[in-house]
N, C-alpha and C positions, 0 to 999 in steps of 0.2 A: 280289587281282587282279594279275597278272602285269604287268610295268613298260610291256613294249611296250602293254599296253592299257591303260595311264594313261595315256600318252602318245598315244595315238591316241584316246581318247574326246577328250581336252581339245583335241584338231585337229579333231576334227569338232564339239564347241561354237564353235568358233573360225570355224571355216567357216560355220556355218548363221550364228551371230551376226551376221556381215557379210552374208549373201546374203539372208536375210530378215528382218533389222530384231530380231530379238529377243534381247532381252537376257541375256547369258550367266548370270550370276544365276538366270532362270527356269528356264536349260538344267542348269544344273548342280544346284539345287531338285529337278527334275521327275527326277535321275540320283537324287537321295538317295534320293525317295521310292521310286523303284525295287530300290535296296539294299535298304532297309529291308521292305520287301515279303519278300525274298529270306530277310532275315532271322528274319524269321518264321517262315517257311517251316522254316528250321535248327533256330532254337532256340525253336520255340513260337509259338502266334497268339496264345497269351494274353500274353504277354512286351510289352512297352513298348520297341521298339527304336528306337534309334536311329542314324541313319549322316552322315558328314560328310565332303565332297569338299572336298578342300585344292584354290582353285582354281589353284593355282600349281603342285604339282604333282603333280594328278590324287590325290593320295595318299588310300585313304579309311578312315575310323575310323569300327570299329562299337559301338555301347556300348548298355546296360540301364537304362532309365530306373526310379526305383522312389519312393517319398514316406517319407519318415523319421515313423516313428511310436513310439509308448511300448507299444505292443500289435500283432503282427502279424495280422490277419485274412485276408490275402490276399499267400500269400507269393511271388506273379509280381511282383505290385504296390506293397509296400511292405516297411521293412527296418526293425529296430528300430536307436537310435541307434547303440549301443557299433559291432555290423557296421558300419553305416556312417561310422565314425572310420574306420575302419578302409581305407577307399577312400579318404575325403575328410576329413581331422582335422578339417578347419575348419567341417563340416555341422553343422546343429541338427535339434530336432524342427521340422514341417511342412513342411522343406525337401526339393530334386529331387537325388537323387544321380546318378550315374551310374555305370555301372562298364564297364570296356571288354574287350570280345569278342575272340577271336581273329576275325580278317577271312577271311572268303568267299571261296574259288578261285572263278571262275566260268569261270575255265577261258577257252578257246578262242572262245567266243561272247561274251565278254565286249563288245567293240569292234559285234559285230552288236546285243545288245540295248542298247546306248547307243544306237543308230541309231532305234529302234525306237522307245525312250522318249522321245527328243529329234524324233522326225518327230512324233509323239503330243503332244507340247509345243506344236510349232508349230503344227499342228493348231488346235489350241485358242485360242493365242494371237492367231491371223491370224480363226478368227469373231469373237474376242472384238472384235479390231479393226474386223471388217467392219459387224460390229454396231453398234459405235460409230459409224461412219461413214456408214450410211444407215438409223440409227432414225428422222432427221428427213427424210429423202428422201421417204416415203408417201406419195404424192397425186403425185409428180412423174412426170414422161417420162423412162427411160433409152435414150439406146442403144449396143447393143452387136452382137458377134459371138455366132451360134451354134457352140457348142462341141463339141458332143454332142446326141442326140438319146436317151432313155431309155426305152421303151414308152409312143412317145407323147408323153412332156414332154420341151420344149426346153430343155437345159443351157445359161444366153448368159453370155459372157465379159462383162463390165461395165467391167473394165479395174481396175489394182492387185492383181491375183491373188483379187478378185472375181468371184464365180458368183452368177447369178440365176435360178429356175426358174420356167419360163410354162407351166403346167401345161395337157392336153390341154385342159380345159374351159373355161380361158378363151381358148385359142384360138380364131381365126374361121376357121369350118366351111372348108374347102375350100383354105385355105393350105397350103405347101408349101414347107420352107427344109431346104435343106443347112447342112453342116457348113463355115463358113465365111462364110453370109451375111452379111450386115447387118440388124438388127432391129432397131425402134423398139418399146418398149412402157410401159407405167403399171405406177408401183409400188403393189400393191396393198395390199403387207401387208408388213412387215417382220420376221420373230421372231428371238430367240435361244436356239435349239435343239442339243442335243449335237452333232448328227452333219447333215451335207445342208446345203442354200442355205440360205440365212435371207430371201433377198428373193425375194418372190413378183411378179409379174409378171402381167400380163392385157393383152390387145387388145379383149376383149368385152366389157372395162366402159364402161356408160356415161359414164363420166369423161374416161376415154380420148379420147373424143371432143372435150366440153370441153376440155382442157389441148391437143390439137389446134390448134382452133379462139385460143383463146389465145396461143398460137404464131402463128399465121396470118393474126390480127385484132388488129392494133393498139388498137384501139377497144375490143373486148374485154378487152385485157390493161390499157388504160388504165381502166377502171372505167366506160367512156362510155356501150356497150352490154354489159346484163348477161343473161347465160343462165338462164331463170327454170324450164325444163326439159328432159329428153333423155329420148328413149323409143328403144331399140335393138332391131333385129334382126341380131346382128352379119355383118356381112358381105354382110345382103341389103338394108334399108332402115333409114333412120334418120329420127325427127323431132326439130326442135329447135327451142324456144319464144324468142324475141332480145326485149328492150325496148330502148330508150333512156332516157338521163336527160334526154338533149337537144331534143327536139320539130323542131328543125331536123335532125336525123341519121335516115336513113332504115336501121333495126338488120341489116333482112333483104336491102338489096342491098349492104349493106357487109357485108356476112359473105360475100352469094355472089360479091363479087366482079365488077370489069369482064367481062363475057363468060363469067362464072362462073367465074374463073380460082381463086379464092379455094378456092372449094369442093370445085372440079376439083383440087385438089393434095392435098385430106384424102381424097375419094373414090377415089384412086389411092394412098393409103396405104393406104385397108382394103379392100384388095381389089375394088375396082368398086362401094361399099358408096353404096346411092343416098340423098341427107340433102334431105330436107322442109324448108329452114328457114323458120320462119312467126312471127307476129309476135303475142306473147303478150298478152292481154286480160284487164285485169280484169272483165269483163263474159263469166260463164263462156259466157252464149248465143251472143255473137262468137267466145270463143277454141274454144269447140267446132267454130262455122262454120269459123273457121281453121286449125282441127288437122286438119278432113276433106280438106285441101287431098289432089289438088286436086279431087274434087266439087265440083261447087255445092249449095251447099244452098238449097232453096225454102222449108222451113218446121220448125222445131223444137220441140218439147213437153215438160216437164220433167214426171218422178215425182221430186220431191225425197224422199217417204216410202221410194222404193228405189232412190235415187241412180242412177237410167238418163235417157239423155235418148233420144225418137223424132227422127228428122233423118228428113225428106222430099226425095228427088231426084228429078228428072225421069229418068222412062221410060229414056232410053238411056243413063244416070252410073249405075246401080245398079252395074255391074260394075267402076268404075271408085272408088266411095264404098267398095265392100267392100274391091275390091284382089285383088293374085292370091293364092286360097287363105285372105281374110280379115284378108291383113295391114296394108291401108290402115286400117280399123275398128277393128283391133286394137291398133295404132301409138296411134291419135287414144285411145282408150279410156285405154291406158296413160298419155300424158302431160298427160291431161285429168284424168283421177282418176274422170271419169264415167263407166257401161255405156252404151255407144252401139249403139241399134236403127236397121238402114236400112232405108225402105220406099218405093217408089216410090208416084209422085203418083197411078198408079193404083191399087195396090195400097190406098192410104189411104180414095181414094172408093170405094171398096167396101167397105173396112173401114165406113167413116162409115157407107154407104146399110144396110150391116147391120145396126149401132147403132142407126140412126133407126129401123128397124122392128119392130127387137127392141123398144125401148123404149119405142115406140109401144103395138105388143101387149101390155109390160106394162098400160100405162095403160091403156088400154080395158079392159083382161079386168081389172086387181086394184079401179081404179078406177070402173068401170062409165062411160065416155067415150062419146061421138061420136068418131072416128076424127081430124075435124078439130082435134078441142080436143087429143087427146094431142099430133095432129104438132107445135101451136103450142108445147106446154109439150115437145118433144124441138128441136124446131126451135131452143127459146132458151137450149138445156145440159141442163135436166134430164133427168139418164137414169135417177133412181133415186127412190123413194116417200120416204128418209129425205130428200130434199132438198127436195122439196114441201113435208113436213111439217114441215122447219124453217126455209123459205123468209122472208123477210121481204114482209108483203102488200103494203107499195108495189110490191116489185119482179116480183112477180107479177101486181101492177092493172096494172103497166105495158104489159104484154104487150096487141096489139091482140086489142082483143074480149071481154077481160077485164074485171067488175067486182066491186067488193067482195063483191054475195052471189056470185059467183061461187067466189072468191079462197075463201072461207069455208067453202064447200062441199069445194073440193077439199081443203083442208088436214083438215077434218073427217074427209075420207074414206081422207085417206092416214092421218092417226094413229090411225083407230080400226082399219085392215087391221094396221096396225105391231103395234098391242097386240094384237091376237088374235093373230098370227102369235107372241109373243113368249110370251104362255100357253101356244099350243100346246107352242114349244122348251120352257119351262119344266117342263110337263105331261110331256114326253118324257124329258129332264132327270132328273127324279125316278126315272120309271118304268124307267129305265136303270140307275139306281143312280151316275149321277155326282157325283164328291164334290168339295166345296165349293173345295179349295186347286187341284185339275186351272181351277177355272173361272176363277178369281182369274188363273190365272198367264196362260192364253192369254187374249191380248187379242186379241178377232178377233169379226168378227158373231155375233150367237147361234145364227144357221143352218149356219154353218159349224164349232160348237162340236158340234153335234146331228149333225153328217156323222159329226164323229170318233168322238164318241161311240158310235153306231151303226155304225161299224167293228172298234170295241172301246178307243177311247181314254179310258179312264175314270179313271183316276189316274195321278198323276203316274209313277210304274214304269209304265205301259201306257207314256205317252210317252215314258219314257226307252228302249223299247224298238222305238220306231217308226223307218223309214229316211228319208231326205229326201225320196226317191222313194214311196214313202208317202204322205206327208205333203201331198204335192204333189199327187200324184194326186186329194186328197179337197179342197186347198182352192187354188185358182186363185193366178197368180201377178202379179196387178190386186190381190189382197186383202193377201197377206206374201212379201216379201223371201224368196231363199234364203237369203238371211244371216240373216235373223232365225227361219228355221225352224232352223237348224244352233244357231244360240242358245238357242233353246228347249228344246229335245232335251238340247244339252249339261246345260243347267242342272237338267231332269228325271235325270241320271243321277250328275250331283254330289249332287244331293238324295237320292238312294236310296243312292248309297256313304256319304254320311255317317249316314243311320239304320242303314244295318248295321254301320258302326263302333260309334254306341251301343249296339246290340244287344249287340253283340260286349263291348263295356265293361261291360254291366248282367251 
């Protein structure tokens, strides 16, 4: 290499070293490795080379690295001794020789690919650094400047010659920054990855909110009142669950603040983004009441067998329970962990008056009734023959009007309809050809065993190849969970991929 560009690489180590913190050392490291590259290139990739910059004055030496042996097998690689006396007297066997190369013109570009290598260095050494410096940031608020804008994702200056990228998706819908704003966001995610940001960024996480609010509540940040959950729709509504430890501290007007001023300054960071805060219950019946905020709720129902709960509103909160487009229900659903059904108070007495008549009709027609006896036995919960029939007789003497041979008679009459009806499945059952492990597995009435079957569910492959919709179609959603039909089906199709694996094995 020509003297001017020894002297010119070693002024731009000199220069970067002071402008951005990196150690000449690295720079001049990151120069050999690029020699040596070169070197190869000259005299071979299979060769062992090696290059060394004099940091003083640029000067650089290239040499052949090789392993002294008593046998050569690989003559890139190693030398036997006497040769290598011959370089170096004083080498032995297993020892590294070297031998030195004539040195590389690189000619004219020389001084350009120092630039190259050494921006490439820095490169590296500034994520390395950045990385260092907000691995433990994750969970925190940065802010900064937008830098750039890239199909969509926001480049933000963070400051120290750190980048951060808030990618389109955790943006909140309908924002809109220049190159130069001001942005507030959560650190999502930190990595160290070759090339690009390493800190990730979001406004749409639920946390975001949190560490907000944090910021903005004392109380909060002192451990007084703690945030027990958040359910988001970024940028259009928010719910958020507040306790206290204190019983004197009221969690949900000190979050929102004298006149709402509290809450008014987080709602004006996410864009107009409207925040529910309600006051979280260990009593899930109240924190559901409270999550519908703000409906009112008149009456509520639990299926805990399919984790939904029914809420009942008066006549003119239905649109106000659901929300615009579903999202009041949908909010309350998310941060409650329960499916929340809305029905209006009249929607429900007609549900009810349909019930009772249905139910009624059963009992007269399965039970051979007076009209009046079924309404008594619908009128006091029972709407089904297996609950008659395994009713407790006090609890049924109790009923006005009722006496023990009465009590006697009916439960006689529900359990002997049960066991004929149960013959019959069983009779069908057979005559179907369904086979024993299909019946084991679905746990569900025997009438609704006898639907499938006579659709064609008869072994476990029939259900593995049945849809939800399907499935649904034949057995009411009072009787199994969607969740537990999608469990079911999976489990019929794990079961048939593993007998065709043994198939496959035999």
């Amino acid at each position: 290499m020509e003297n001017v560009a020894k002297a010119e690489i070693l002024q731009i180590v000199d220069a970067v070293s002071r402008e951005r913190g990196v150690s000449k050392a690295s720079l001049i490291d990151a120069m050999e490795q690029a020699v040596q590259i070169a070197g190869r290139k000259k005299y071979g990739l299979e060769q062992d080379i090696r290059a060394h910059i004099d940091p003083n004055t640029g000067k650089i030496t290239l040499s052949r690295a090789r392993q002294v042996v008593e046998k050569v097998e690989n003559t890139f690689q190693q030398i036997i001794l006497e040769d290598a006396m011959l370089i170096d007297p004083e080498t032995e066997l297993g020892a590294e020789v070297l031998e030195l190369l004539p040195p590389i013109d690189l000619g004219r570009v020389a001084a350009q690919t120092a630039k190259q290598v050494i921006v490439q260095k820095v490169g590296e050494v500034e994520r390395a650094r950045q990385y260092e410096d907000y691995k433990d940031r994750k969970g925190d608020i940065l802010n900064g400047t937008v830098k750039r804008v890239e199909f969509g994702n926001i480049i933000v200056d963070v400051g120290g010659r750190a980048e951060a990228m808030l990618r389109r998706n955790q943006q909140i819908r309908g924002e809109m920054f220049q190159v130069g704003d001001r942005i507030k966001a959560y650190v999502q995610d930190v990595r160290l990855e070759p090339k690009g940001p390493q800190i990730f960024l979001s406004r749409a996480h639920d946390e975001f909110l949190r560490k907000l609010f944090e910021m903005e509540v004392p109380e909060i940040y002192d451990g007084v009142i703690e945030i027990k959950a958040i359910a988001r729709e970024p940028g259009s509504k928010a719910k958020m669950a507040v306790t206290a430890t204190d019983v004197s501290i009221d969690p949900v007007g000190s979050c929102v603040g004298v006149r709402g001023s509290r809450v008014r300054s987080i709602t004006n960071e996410l864009s107009g983004e409207k925040i529910d805060v309600i006051n979280w219950d260990s009593n899930v019946a109240q924190f559901v009441i409270n999550a519908m905020t703000p409906a009112e709720i008149t009456k509520i129902v639990f299926d805990e067998s399919r984790n939904r709960v029914e809420t009942i509103v008066p006549d003119d909160q239905l649109s106000m329970a659901i929300g615009r487009r579903g999202q009041n229900v949908r909010l309350a659903t998310k941060i409650t962990g329960w499916g929340i059904d809305v029905m209006t108070e009249e929607q429900e007495s007609k549900r009810r008056s349909e019930e009772f008549a249905n139910t009624t009709e059963l009992f007269v027609e399965k039970l051979v009734l007076d009209e009046v006896v079924a309404q008594l036995l619908s009128s006091e919960g029972y709407n089904s023959l297996d609950q008659i029939a395994s009713a407790d007789d006090s609890a049924l003497a109790a009923i006005e009007g009722f006496n023990e041979e009465l009590v006697e008679e009916l439960k006689n009459r529900a359990i002997t309809y049960i066991e004929q009806q149960n013959e019959k499945i069983i009779e069908g059952l057979e005559n179907l050809g369904v086979e024993q492990e299909i019946l084991d597995t679905l746990d569900l009435p025997a009438e609704y065993i006898l639907k499938l079957a006579e659709y064609g569910v008869k072994t476990i492959e029939d259900l593995g190849e049945v849809t939800v919709s399907e499935f649904r179609s034949i057995v009411p959603e009072n009787v199994i969970s969607r969740e537990n039909i999608e469990a079911l089906i999976n489990f019929a199709k794990e079961q048939g991929e593993s007998e065709d694996e043994n198939e496959t094995k035999e």
